[in-house]
SEFIZA-3560 file (N, C-alpha, C; in Angstrom, 3 decimals):
REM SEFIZA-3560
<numar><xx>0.854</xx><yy>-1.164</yy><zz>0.000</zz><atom>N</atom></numar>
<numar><xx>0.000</xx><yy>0.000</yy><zz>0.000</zz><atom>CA</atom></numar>
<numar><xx>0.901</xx><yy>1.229</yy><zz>0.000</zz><atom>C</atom></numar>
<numar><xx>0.684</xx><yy>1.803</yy><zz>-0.797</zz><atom>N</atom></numar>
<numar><xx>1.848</xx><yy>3.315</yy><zz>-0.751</zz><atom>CA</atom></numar>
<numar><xx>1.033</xx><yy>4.098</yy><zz>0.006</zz><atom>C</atom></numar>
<numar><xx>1.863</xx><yy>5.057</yy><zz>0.557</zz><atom>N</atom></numar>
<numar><xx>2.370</xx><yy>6.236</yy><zz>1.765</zz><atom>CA</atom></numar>
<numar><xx>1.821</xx><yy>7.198</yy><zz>1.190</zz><atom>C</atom></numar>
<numar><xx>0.750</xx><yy>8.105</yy><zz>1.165</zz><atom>N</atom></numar>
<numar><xx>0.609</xx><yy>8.881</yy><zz>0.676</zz><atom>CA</atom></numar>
<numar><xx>0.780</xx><yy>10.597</yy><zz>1.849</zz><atom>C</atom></numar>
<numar><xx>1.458</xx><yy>11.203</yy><zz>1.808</zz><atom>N</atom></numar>
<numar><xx>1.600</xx><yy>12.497</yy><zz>2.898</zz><atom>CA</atom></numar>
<numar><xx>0.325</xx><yy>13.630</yy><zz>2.535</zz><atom>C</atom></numar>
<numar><xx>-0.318</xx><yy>13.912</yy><zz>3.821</zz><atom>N</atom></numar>
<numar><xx>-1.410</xx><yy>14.971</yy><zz>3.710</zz><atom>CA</atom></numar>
<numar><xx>-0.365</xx><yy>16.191</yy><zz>3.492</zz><atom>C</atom></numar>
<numar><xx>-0.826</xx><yy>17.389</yy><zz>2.856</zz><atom>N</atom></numar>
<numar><xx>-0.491</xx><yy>18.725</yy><zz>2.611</zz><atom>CA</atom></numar>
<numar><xx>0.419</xx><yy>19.190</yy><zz>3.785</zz><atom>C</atom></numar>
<numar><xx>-0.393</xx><yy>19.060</yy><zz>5.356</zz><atom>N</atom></numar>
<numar><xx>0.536</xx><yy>20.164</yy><zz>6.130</zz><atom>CA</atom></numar>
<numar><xx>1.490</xx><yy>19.263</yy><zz>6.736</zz><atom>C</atom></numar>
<numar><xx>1.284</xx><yy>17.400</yy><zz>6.128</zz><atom>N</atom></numar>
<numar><xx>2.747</xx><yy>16.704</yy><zz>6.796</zz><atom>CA</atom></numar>
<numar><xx>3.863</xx><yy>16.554</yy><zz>5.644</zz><atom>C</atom></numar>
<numar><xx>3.945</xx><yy>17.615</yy><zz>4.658</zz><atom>N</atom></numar>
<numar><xx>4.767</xx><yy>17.461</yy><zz>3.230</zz><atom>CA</atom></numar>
<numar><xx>6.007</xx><yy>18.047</yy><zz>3.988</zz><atom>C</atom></numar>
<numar><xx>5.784</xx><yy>19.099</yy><zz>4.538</zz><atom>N</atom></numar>
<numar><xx>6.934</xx><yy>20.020</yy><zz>4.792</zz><atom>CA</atom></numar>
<numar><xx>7.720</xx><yy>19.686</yy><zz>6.271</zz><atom>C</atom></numar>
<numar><xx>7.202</xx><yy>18.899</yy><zz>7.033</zz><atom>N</atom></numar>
<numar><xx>7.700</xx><yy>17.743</yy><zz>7.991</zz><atom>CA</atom></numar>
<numar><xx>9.080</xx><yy>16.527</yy><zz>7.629</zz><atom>C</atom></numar>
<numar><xx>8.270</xx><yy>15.816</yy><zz>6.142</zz><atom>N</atom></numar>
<numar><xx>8.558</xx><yy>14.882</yy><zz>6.207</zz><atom>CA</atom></numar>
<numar><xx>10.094</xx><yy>16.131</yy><zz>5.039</zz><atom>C</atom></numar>
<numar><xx>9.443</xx><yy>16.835</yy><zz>3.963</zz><atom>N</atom></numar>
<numar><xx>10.786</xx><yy>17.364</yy><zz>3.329</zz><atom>CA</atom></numar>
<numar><xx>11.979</xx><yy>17.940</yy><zz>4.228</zz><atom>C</atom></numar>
<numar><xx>11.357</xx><yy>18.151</yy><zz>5.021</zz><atom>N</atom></numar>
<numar><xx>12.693</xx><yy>19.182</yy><zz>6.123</zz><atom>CA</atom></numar>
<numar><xx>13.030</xx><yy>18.047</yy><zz>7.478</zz><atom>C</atom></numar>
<numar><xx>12.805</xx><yy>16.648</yy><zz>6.988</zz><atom>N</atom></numar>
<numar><xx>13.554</xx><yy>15.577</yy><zz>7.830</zz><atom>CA</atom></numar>
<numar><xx>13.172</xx><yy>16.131</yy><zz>9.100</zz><atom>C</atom></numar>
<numar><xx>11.860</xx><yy>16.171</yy><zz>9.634</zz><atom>N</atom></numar>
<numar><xx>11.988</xx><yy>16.966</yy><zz>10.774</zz><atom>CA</atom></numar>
<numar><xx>11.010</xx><yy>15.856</yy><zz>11.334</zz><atom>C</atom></numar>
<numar><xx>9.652</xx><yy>15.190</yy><zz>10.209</zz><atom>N</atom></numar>
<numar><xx>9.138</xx><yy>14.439</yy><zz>10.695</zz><atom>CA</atom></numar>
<numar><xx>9.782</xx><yy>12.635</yy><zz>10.430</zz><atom>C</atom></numar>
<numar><xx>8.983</xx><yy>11.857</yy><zz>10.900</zz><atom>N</atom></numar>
<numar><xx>10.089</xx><yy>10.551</yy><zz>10.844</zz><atom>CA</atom></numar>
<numar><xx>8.904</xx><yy>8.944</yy><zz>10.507</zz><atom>C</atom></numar>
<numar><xx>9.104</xx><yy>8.025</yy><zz>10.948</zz><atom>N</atom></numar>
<numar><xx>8.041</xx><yy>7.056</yy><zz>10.661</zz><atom>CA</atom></numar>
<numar><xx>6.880</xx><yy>7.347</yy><zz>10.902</zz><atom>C</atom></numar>
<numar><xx>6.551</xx><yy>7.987</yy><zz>11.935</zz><atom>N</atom></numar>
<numar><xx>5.014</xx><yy>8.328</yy><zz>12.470</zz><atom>CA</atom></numar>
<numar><xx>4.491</xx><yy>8.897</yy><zz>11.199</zz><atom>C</atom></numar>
<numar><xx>4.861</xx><yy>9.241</yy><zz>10.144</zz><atom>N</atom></numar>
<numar><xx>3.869</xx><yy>10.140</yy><zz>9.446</zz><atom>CA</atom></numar>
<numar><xx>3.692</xx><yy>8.872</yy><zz>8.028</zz><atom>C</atom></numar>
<numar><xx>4.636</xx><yy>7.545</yy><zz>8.373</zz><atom>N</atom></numar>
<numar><xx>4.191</xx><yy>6.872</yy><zz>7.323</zz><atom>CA</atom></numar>
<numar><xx>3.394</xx><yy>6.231</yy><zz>6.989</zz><atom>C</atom></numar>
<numar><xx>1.520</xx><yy>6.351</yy><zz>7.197</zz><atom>N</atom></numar>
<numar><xx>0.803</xx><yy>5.560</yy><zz>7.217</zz><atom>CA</atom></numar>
<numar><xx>0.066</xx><yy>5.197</yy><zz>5.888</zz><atom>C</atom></numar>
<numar><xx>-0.486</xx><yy>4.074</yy><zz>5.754</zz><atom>N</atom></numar>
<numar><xx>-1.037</xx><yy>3.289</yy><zz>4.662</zz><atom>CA</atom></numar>
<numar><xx>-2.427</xx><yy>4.570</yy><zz>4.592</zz><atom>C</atom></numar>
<numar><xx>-2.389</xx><yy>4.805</yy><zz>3.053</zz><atom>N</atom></numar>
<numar><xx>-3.502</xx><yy>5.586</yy><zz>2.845</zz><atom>CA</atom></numar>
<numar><xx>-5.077</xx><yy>4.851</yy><zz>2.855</zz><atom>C</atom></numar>
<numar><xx>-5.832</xx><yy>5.328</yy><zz>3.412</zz><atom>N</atom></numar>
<numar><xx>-7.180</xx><yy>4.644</yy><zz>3.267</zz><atom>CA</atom></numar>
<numar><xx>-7.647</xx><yy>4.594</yy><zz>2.448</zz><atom>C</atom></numar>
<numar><xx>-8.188</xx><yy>2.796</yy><zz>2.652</zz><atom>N</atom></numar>
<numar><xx>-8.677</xx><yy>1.944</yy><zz>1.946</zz><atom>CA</atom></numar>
<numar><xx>-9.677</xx><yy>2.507</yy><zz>0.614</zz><atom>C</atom></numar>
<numar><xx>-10.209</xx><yy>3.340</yy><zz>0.831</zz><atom>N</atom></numar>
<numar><xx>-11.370</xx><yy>4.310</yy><zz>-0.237</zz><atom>CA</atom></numar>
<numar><xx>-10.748</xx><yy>5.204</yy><zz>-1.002</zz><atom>C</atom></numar>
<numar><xx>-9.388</xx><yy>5.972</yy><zz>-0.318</zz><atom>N</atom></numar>
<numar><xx>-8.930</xx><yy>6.899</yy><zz>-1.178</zz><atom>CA</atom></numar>
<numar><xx>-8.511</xx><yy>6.551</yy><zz>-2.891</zz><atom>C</atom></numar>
<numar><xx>-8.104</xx><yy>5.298</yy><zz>-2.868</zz><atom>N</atom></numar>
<numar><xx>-6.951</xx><yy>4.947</yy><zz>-4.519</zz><atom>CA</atom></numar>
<numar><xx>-8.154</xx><yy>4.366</yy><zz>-4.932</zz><atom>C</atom></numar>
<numar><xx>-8.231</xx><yy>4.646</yy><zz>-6.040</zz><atom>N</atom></numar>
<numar><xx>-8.833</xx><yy>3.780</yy><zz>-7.382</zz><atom>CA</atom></numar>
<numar><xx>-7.700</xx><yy>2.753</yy><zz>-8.075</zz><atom>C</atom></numar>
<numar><xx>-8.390</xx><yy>1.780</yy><zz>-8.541</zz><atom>N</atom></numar>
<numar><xx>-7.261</xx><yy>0.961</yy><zz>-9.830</zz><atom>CA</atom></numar>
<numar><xx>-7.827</xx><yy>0.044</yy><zz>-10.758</zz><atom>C</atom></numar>
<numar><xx>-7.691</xx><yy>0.159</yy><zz>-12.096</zz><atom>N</atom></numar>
<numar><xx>-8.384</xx><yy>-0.668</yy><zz>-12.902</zz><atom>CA</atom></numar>
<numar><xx>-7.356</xx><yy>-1.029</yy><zz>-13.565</zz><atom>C</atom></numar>
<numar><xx>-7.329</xx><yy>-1.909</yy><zz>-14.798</zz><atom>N</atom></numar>
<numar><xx>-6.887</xx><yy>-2.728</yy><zz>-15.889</zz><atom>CA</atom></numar>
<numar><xx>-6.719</xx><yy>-1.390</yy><zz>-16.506</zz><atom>C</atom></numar>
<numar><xx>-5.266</xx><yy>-1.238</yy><zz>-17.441</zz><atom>N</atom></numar>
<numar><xx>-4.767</xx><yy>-0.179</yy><zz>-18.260</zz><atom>CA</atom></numar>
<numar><xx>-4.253</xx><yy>-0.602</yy><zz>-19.453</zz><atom>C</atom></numar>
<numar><xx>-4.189</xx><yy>-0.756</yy><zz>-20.616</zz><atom>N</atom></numar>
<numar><xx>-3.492</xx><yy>-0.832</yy><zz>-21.648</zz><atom>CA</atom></numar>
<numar><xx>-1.646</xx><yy>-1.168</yy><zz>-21.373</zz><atom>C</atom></numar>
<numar><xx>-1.708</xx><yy>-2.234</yy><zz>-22.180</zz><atom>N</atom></numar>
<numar><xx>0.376</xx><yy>-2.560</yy><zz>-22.051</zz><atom>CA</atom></numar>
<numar><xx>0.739</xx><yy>-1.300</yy><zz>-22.594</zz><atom>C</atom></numar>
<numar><xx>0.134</xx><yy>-0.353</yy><zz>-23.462</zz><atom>N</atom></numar>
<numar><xx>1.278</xx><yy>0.583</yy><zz>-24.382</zz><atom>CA</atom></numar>
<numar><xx>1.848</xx><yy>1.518</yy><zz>-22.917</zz><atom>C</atom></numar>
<numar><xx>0.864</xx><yy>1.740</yy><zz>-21.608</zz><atom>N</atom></numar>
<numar><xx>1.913</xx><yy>2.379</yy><zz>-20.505</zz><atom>CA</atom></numar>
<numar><xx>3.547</xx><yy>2.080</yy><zz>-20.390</zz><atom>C</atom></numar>
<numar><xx>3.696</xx><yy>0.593</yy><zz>-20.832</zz><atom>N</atom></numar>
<numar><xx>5.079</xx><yy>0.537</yy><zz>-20.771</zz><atom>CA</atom></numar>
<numar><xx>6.088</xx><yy>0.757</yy><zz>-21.977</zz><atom>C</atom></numar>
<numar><xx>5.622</xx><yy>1.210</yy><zz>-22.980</zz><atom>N</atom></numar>
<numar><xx>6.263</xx><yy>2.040</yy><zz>-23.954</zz><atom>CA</atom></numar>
<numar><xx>6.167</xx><yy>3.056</yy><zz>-24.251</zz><atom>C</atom></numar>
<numar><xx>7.660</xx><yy>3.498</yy><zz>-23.052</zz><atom>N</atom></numar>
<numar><xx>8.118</xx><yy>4.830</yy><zz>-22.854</zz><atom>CA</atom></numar>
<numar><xx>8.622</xx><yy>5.336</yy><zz>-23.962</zz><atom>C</atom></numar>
<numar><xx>8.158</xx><yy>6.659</yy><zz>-24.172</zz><atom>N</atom></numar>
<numar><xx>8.419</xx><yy>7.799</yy><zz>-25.584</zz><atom>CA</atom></numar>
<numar><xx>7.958</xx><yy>7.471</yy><zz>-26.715</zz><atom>C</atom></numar>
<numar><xx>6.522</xx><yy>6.384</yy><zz>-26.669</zz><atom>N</atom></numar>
<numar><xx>6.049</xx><yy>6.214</yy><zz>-27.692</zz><atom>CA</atom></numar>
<numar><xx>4.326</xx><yy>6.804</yy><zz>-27.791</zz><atom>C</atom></numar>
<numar><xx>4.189</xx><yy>6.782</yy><zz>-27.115</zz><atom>N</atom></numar>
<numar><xx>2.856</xx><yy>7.320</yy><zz>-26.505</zz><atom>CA</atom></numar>
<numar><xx>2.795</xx><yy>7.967</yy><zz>-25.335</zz><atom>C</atom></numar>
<numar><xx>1.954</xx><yy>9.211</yy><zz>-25.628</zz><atom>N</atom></numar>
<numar><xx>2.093</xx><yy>9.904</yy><zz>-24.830</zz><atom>CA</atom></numar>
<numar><xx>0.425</xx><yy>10.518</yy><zz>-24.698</zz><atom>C</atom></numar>
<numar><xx>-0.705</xx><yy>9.712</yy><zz>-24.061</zz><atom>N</atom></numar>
<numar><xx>-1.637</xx><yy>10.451</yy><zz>-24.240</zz><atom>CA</atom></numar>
<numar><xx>-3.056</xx><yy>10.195</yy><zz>-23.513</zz><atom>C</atom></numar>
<numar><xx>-3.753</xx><yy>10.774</yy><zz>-23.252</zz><atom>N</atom></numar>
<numar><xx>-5.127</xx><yy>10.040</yy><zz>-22.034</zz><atom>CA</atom></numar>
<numar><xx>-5.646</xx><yy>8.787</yy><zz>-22.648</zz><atom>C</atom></numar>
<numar><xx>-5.489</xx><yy>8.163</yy><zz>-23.531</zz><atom>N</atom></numar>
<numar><xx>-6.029</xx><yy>6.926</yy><zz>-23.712</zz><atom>CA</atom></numar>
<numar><xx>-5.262</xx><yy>5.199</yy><zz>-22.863</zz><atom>C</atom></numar>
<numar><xx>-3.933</xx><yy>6.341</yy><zz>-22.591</zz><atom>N</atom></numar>
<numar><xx>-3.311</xx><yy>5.208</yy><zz>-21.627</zz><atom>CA</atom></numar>
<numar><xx>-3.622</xx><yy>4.964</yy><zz>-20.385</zz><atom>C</atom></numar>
<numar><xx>-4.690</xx><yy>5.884</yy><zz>-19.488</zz><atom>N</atom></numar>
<numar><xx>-4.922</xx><yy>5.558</yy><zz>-18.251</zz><atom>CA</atom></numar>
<numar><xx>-6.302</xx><yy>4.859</yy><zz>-18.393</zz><atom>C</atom></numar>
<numar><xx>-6.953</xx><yy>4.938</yy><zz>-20.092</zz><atom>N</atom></numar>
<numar><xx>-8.358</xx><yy>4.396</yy><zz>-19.439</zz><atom>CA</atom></numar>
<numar><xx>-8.491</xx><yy>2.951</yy><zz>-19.471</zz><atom>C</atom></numar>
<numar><xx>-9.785</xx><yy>2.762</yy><zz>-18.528</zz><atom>N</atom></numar>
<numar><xx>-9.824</xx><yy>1.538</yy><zz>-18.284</zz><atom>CA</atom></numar>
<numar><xx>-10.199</xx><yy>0.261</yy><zz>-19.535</zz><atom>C</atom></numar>
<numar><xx>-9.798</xx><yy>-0.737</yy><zz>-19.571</zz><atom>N</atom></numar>
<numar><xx>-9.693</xx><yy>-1.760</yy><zz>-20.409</zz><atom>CA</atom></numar>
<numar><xx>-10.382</xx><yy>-2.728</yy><zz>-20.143</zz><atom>C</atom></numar>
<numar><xx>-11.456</xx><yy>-3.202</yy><zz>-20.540</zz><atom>N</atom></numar>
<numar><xx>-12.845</xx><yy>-4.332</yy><zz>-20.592</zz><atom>CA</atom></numar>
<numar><xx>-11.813</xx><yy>-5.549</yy><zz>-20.238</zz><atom>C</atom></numar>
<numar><xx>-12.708</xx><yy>-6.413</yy><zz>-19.296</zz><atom>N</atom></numar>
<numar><xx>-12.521</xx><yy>-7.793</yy><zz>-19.101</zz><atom>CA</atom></numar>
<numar><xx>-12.799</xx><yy>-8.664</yy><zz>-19.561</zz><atom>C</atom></numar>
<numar><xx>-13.424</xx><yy>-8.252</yy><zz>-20.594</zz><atom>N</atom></numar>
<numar><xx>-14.636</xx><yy>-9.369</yy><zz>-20.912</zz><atom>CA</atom></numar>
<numar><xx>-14.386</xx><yy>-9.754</yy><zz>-22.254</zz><atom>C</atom></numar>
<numar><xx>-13.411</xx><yy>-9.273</yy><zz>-23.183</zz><atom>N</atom></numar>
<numar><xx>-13.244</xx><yy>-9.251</yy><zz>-24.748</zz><atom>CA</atom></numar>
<numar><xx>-11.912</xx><yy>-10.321</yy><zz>-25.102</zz><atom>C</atom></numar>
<numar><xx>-12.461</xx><yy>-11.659</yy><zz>-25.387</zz><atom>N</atom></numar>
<numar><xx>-11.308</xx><yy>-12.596</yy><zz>-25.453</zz><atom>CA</atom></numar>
<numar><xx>-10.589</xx><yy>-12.459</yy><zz>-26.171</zz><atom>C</atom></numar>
<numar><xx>-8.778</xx><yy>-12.136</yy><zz>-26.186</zz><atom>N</atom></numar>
<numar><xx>-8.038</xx><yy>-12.249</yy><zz>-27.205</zz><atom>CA</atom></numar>
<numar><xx>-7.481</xx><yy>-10.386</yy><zz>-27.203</zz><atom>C</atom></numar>
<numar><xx>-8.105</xx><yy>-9.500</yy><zz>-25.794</zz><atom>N</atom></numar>
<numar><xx>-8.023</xx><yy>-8.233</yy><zz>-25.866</zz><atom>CA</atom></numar>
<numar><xx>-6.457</xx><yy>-8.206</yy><zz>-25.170</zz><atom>C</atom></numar>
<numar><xx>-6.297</xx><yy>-7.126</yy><zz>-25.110</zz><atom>N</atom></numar>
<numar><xx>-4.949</xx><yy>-6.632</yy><zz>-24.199</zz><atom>CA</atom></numar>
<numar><xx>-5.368</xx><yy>-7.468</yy><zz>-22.688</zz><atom>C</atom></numar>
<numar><xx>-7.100</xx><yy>-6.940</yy><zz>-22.335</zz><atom>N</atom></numar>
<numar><xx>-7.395</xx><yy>-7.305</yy><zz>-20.952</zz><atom>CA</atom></numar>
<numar><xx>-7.326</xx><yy>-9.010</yy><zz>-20.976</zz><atom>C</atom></numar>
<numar><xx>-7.673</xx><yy>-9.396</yy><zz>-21.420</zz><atom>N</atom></numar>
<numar><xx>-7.010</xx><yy>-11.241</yy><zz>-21.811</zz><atom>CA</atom></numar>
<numar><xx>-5.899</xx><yy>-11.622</yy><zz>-21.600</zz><atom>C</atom></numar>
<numar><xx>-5.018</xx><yy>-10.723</yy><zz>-21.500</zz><atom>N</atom></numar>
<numar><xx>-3.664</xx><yy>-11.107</yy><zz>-21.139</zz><atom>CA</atom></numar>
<numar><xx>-2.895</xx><yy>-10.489</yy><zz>-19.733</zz><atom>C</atom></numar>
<numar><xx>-3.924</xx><yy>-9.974</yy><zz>-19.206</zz><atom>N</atom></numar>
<numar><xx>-2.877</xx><yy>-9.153</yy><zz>-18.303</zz><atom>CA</atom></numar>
<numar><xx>-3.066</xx><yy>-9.908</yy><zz>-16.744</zz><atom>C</atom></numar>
<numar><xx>-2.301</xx><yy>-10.099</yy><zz>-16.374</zz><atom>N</atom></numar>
<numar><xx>-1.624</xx><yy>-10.890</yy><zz>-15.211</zz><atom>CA</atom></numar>
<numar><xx>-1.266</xx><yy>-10.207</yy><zz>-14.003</zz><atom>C</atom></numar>
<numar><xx>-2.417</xx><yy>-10.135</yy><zz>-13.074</zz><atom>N</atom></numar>
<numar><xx>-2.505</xx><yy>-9.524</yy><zz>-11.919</zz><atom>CA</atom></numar>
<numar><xx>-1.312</xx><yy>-10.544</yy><zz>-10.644</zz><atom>C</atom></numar>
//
């Protein structure tokens, strides 16, 4: 689960002033995550909002057919 820092604990944790206490697991409701297209991992070839959207489960033989959680 990544660490996500609220606003007024940014300048804590940048100025080494705050320490583990501020590393907590972000809640459970905050992150979204779906199935994304492979082209995310071809860097400098695409560059554009069609790479974050989400990708159907249901279409045999799709990108989502192959991807391995």
């Amino acid at each position: 689960m990544p660490v996500l820092l609220r606003p007024e604990e940014a300048e804590r944790w940048l100025s080494m002033e705050g320490g583990p206490e501020l590393l907590k697991p972000a809640p459970e409701d905050f992150l979204r995550w779906w199935p994304v297209s492979r082209r995310v991992n071809a860097t400098g070839r695409a560059d554009d909002l069609s790479l974050i959207q989400p990708i159907g489960t249901s279409r045999a033989g799709s990108e989502a057919a192959e991807l391995r959680l």
